[in-house]
C-alpha positions in Angstrom: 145.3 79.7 21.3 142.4 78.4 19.6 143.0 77.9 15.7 140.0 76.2 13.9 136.3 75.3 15.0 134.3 72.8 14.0 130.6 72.3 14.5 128.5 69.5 13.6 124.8 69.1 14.1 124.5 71.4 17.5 121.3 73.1 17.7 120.8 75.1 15.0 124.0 74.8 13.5 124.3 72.0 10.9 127.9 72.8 10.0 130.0 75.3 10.9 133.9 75.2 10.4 135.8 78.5 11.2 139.4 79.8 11.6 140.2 82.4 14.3 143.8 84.0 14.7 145.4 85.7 17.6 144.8 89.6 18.7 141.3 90.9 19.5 138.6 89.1 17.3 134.7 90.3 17.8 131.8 88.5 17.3 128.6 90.5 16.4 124.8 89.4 15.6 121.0 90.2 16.1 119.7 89.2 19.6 119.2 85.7 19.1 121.2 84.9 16.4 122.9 81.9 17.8 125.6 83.6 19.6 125.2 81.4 22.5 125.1 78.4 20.5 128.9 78.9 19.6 129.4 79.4 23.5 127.8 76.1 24.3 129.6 74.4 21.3 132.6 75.8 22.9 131.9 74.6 26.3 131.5 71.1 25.6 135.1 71.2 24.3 136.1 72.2 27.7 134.5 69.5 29.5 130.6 70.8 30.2 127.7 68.6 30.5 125.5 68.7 28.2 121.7 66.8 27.6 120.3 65.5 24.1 118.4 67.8 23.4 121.2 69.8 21.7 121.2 67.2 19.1 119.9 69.1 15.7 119.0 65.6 13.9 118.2 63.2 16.8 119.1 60.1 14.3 122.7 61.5 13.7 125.7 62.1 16.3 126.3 65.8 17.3 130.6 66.6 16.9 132.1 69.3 18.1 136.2 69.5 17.6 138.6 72.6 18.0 142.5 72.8 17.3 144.6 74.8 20.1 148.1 75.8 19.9 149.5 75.0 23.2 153.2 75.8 22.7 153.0 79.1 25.1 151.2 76.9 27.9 154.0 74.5 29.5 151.2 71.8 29.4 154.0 69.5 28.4 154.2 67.9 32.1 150.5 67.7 32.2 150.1 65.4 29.1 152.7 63.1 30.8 150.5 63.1 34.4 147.6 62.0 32.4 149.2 59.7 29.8 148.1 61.8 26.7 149.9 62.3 23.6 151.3 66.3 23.8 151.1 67.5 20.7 151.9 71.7 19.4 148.6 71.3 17.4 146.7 69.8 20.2 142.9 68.6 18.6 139.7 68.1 21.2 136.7 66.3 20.2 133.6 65.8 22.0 130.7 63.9 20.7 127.4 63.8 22.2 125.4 60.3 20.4 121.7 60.1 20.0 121.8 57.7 23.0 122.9 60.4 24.7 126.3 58.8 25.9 129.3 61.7 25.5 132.7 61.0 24.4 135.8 63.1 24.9 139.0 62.7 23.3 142.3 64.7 23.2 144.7 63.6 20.4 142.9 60.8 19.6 143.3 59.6 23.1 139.6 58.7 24.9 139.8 61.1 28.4 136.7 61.8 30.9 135.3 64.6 31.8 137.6 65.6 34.4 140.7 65.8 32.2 138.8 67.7 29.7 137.6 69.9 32.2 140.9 70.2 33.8 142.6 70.9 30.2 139.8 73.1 29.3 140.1 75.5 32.4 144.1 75.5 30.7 143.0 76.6 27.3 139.5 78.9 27.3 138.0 81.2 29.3 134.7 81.9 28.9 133.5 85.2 31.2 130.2 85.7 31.1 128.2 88.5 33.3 127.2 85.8 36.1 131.2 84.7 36.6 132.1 88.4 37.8 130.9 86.7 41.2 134.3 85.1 41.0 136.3 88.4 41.7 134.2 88.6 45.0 136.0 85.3 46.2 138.7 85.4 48.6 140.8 82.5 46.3 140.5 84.7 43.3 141.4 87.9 45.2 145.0 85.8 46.2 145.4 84.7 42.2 145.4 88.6 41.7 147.4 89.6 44.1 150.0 86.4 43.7 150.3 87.2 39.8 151.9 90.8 40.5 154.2 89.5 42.8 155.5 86.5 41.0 154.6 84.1 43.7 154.4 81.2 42.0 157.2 79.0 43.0 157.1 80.5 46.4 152.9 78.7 46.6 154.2 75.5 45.1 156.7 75.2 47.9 154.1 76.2 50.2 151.6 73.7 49.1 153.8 71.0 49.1 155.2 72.1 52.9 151.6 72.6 54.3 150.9 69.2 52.9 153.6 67.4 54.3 152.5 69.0 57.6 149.1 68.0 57.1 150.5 64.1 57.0 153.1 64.7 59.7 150.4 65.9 61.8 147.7 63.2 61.2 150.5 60.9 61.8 151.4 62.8 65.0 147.1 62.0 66.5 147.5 58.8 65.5 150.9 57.9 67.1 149.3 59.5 70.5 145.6 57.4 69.9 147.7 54.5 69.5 150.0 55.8 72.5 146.7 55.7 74.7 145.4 52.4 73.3 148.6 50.7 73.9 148.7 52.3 77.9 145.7 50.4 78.2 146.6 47.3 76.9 150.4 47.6 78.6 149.9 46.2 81.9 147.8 42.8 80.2 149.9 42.3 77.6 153.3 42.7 79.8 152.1 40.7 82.5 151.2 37.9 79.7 154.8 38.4 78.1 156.1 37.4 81.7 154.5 34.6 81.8 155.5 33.7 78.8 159.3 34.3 79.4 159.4 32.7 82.3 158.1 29.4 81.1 161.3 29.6 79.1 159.7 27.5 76.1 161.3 25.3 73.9 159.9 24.5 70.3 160.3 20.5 70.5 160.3 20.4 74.6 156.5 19.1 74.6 157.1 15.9 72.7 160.1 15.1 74.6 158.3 15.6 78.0 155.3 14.0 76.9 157.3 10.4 76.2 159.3 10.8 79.3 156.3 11.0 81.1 154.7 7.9 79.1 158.1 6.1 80.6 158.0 7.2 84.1 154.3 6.8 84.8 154.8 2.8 83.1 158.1 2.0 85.0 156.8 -1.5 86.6 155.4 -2.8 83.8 158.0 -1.4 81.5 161.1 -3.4 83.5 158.3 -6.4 83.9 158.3 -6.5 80.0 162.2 -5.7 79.3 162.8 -8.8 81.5 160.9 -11.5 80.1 162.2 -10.6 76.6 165.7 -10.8 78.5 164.5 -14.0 80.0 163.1 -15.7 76.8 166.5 -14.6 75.3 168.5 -16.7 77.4 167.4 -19.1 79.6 168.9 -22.3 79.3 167.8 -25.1 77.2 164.5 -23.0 76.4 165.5 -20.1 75.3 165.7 -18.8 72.2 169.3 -18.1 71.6 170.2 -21.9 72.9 167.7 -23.5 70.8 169.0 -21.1 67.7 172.2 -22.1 68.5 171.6 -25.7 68.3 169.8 -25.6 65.0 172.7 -23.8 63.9 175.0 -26.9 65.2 172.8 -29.4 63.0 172.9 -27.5 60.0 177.0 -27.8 60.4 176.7 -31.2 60.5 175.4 -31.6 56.6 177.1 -28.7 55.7 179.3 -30.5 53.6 176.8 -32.0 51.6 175.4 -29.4 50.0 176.3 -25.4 49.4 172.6 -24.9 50.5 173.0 -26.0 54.0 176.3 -24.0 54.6 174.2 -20.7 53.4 171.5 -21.4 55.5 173.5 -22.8 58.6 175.5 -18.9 58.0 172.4 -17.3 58.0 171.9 -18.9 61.5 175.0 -17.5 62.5 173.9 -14.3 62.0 170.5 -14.4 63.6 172.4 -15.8 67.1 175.0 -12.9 66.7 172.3 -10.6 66.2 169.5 -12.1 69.1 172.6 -12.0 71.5 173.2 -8.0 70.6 169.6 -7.5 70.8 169.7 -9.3 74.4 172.9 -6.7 74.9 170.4 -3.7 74.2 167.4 -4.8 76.0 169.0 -5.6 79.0 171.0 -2.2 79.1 167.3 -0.8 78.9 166.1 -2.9 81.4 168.9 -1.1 83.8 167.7 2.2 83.1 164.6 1.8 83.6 164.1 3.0 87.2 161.3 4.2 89.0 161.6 8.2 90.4 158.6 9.5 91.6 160.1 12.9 92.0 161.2 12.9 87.4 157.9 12.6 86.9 156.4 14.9 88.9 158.2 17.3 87.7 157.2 16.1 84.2 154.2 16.0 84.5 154.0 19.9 86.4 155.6 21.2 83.3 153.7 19.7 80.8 150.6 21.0 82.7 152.2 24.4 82.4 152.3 24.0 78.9 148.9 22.5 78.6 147.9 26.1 80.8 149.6 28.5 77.7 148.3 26.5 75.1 144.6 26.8 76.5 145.0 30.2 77.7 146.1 31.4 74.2 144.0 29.1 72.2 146.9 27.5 70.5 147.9 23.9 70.4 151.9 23.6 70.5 154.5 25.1 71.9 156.1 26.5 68.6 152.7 28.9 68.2 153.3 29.7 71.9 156.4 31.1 70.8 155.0 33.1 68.0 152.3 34.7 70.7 155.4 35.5 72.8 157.1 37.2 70.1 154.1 39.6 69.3 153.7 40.4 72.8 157.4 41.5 73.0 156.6 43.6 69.8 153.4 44.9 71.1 155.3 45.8 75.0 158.4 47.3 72.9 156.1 49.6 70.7 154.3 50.6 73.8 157.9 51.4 75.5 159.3 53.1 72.8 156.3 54.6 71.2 157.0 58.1 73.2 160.6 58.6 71.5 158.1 57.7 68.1 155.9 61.3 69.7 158.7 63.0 70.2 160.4 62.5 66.7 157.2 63.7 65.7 156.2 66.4 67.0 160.1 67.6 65.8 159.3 66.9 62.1 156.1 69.0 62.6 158.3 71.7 64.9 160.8 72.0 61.6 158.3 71.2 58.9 156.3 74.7 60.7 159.8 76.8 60.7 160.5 76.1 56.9 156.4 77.1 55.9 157.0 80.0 58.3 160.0 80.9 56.4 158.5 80.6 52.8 155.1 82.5 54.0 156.9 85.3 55.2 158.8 85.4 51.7 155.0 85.6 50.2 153.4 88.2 52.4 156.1 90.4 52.2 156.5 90.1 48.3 152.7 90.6 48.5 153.2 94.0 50.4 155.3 95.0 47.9 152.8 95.0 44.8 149.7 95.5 46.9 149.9 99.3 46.0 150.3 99.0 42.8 147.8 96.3 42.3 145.1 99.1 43.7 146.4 102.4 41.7 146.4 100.3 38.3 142.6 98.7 38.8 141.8 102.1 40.0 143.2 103.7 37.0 141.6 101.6 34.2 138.4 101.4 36.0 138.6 105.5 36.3 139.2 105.1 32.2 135.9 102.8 32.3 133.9 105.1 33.7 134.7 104.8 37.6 136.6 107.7 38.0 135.3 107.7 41.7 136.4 103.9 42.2 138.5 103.0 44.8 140.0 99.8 46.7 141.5 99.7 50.3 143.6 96.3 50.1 143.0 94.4 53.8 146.2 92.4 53.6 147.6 90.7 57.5 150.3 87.7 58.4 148.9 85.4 60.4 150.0 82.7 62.9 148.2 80.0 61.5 148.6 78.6 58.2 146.4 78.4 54.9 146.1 77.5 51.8 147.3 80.9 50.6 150.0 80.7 52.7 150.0 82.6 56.7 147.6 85.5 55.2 144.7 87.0 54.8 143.7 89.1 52.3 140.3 91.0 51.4 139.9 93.5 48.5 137.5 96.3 49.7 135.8 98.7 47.2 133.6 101.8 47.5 132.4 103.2 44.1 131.4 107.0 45.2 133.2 109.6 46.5 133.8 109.4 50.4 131.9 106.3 50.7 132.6 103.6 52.8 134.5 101.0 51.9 133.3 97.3 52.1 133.4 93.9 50.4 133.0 93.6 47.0 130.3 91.1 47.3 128.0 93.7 49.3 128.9 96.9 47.7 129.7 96.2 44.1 126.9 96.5 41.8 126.5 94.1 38.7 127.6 96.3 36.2 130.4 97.4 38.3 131.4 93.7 39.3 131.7 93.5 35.5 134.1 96.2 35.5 135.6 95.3 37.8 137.0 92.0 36.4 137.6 93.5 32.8 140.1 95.6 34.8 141.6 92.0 36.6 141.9 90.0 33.2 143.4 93.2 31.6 145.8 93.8 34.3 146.5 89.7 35.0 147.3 89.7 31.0 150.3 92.3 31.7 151.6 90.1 34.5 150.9 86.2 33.4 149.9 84.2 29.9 146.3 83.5 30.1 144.4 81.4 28.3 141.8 82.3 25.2 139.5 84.6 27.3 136.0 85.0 25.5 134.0 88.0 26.8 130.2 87.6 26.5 128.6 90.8 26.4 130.8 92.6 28.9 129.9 95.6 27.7 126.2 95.3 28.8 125.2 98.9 30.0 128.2 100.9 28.7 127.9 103.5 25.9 129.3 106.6 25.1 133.2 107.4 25.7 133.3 104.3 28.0 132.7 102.1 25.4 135.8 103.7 23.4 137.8 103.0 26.7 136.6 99.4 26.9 137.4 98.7 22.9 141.0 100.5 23.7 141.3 97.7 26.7 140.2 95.0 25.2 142.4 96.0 21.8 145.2 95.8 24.6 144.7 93.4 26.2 144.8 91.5 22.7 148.7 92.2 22.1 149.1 89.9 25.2 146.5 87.1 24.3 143.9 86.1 22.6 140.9 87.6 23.2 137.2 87.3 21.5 134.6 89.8 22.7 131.2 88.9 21.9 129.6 92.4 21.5 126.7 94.8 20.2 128.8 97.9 20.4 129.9 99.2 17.4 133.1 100.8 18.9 134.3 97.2 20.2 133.7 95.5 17.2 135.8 97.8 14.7 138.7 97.8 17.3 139.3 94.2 16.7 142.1 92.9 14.2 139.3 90.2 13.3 135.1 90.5 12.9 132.9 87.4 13.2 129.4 87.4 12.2 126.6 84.9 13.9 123.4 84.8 11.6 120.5 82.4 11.1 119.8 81.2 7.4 116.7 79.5 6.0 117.9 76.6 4.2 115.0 75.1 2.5 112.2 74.8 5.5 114.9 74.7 8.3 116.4 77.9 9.8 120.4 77.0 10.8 123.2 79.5 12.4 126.0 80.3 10.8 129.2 82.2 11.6 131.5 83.7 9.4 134.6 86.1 9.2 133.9 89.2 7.5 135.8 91.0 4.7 136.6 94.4 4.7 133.2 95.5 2.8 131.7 93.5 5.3 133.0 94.7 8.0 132.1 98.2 7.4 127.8 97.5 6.5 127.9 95.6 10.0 129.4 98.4 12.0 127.2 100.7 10.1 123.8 99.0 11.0 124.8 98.4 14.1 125.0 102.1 14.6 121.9 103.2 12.7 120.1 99.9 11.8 119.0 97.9 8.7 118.6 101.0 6.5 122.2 101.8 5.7 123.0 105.8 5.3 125.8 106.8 4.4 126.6 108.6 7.5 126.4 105.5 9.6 129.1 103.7 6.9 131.3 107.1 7.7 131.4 107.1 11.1 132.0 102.6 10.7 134.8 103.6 8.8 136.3 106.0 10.8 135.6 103.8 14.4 137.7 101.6 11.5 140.3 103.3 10.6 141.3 104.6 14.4 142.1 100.6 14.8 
């Protein structure tokens, strides 16, 4: 419920702070006393756009802030989704700077438009003569008729089915796209994978190869070399280990001379031990080394095999041969099992369809139930508005497909005249009765679900007489269950609410400003009266005020 208003340099209005309760509140004014203005101040709080040129003093920032009560409007899990403090008292602020930049905050908390919108849609509605259209719209038409029959929960579950089937589906085309691209690419990438497999690869096999080779291909000159290191080694007289052993011998001699001469006539020792172990090793080299024609042939296929993978899959060892072989096993198994992947699907989608199925019947037949009574009470207050003759033929059938209203269509014929033919509201419907129309919705949808603030601009354009006492008795109604303003310039709606608001314009030195104030009593009573007989007050016009008063 909106508590306080506040209005700072907006168009005509320099300041304006006001206090509004809960019932039926009326707003009344001359034609073009500013009445709009509040409506644009109040639509900037719920997230319009809004140009510069609403700025009164261009050299000073236009603010407009309003306090709601939100305790009645589980907005609780909303705050949390858009990180915003919730708060009972809940304050909106919107200023527009002479730049022209536009700032929003709830709470203190910066938000964009799209929150405020989305919060404002929670907390006002503003119905003006060109919104009626929205009763001729199919979505609308399901709010109606889903409000009487308490389909709330049942169209939550629904949504969140229909969208799961949405992904399940999208998954499903893509798993057969994919099915098709990998068909293609089967028959390549498993005769690749054989190829692969039967080269039987090892990680560290190309290095080994590749030295065995370096020893086959060099066998002659390999044993060549091996055997004049044996020969250098050990032949007599000349060779190194007899001439290391006889300098060892003459170091023995004067080893008992000195200490020095022992160490280095040991050290001796140990190079002939260790010369004679390398002749050992090189000699047992020396008889492995062995020519075989047939080694390294073989060698040198398989390393040309290698050579062939490596070139063929632009890669330059073995291990990254391995890795290509291990994506074309992934690639072969996806292909090969990607048909059990289809099938799994297409039996999430199969259940996901049962359980929608399921819930959508629960809708349209709770929809069936109210449809009835949806028509007799529209048709009844309308017949108190003046549409006696009014009547609607609900089109309501299940379908087999699925919507976002569930598996249903729905259409809300209307014929205004006796024993003429019904058709859509859009084509048959005049503006006035469009108008009607909806007053009838919002008072009905009031009885059946907690709206939010609903401002009426001038709903009762065109309607005089006994109609207009119907329409103040509605709107007085419809109070009890919200919080309703009704901007009017019938006397009988404006002494039927608990609360009157006046908009006037005010010279203030040279400027002219709006203003808007609650009236008293007194007040209440000389506005009512010259709104029935004008600006010269009689004292019959402040009777019959005080009687369309007292009837409140």
């Amino acid at each position: 419920m909106l508590q306080k208003l506040s209005v700072k340099n907006f168009a005509l209005i320099e300041s304006l702070e006001v206090d509004f309760n809960s019932g039926l509140s009326t707003i009344t004014g001359e034609t073009g006393a500013g009445k709009s203005l509040l409506l644009g101040a109040l639509g900037l709080i719920i997230g319009k756009r809004v140009d510069t040129s609403v700025i009164k003093d261009s050299e000073k920032k236009c603010v407009v802030e309003a306090v709601f009560d939100v305790s009645a409007y589980d907005l609780e899990i909303f705050f949390k989704e858009e990180d915003l403090d919730f708060e009972i008292e809940t304050y909106i602020r919107r200023e527009i700077l002479p730049s022209g930049k536009s700032r929003a905050f709830v709470n203190d908390s910066p938000v964009n438009l799209n929150i405020l919108s989305k919060l404002g849609d929670k907390l006002i509605d503003i119905h003006s003569q060109h919104q009626t259209i929205e009763i001729t719209q199919t979505s609308f038409q399901f709010y109606i008729l889903d409000a009487l029959a308490k389909n709330n929960k049942e169209l939550e579950s629904f949504k969140r089915g229909l969208k799961q089937l949405k992904e399940s589906e999208k998954q499903l085309i893509a798993l057969k796209e994919n099915q098709q691209r990998l068909k293609d690419e089967y028959n390549y990438n498993s005769f690749l994978l054989n190829e692969l497999s039967e080269a039987k690869l090892k990680a560290e096999e190309q290095l080994e190869l590749e030295e065995l080779q370096e020893k086959l291909a060099n066998t002659e000159e390999i044993q060549e070399r091996l055997a004049f290191v044996v020969s250098t080694i050990t032949t007599e007289t000349h060779g190194a280990f007899d001439q290391l052993t006889e300098a060892k011998n003459n170091l023995n001699k004067i080893g008992g001379y000195a200490k020095d001469y022992e160490e280095l006539s040991n050290r001796l020792e140990s190079l002939c031990i260790e010369l004679d172990d390398l002749r050992t090793s090189v000699e047992a080299q020396a008889e492995l080394v062995d020519a075989d024609p047939d080694t390294l042939q073989k060698t040198s296929d398989r390393l040309q095999l290698m050579y062939t993978l490596q070139k063929k899959h632009n890669v330059s060892n073995n291990a990254d041969l391995l890795a290509v072989q291990n994506t074309l096993t992934e690639k072969v198994a996806s292909t090969e099992n990607i048909n059990e992947a289809i099938t799994e699907s297409e039996a999430t989608i199969f259940d996901i369809k049962n359980k929608l199925n399921i819930v959508a019947d629960k809708i349209h037949n709770k929809r069936e139930k109210v449809i009835k009574k949806l028509t007799v009470k529209l048709e009844t207050i309308l017949s108190e508005l003046g549409m006696q003759n009014a009547r609607f033929n609900p089109v309501l059938e299940r379908i087999d497909t699925f919507n976002s209203y569930g598996a249903s269509i729905f259409e809300l014929q209307f014929s205004a005249n006796k024993g003429g033919q019904f058709g859509t509201l859009k084509k048959v419907a005049s503006g006035g009765e469009l108008s009607r129309i909806m007053l009838a919705v919002k008072m009905l949808l009031s009885q059946h679900i907690k709206l939010p603030t609903i401002i009426f601009d001038e709903i009762d354009t065109g309607v005089s007489g006994e109609v207009a006492q119907k329409m103040a008795h509605l709107l007085q109604e419809m109070g009890q269950q919200q919080q309703v303003f009704s901007i009017t310039h019938l006397p009988q709606i404006a002494a039927k609410g608990s609360f009157q608001y006046k908009v006037f314009k005010e010279d203030v030195g040279e400027i002219t400003q709006t203003k808007l104030k609650q009236l008293t009593a007194t007040e209440r009573v000389n506005e009512i009266a010259e709104m029935i007989g004008g600006k010269q007050l009689t004292d019959a016009a402040k009777a019959h005020a005080e009687s369309l008063l007292a009837n409140t």
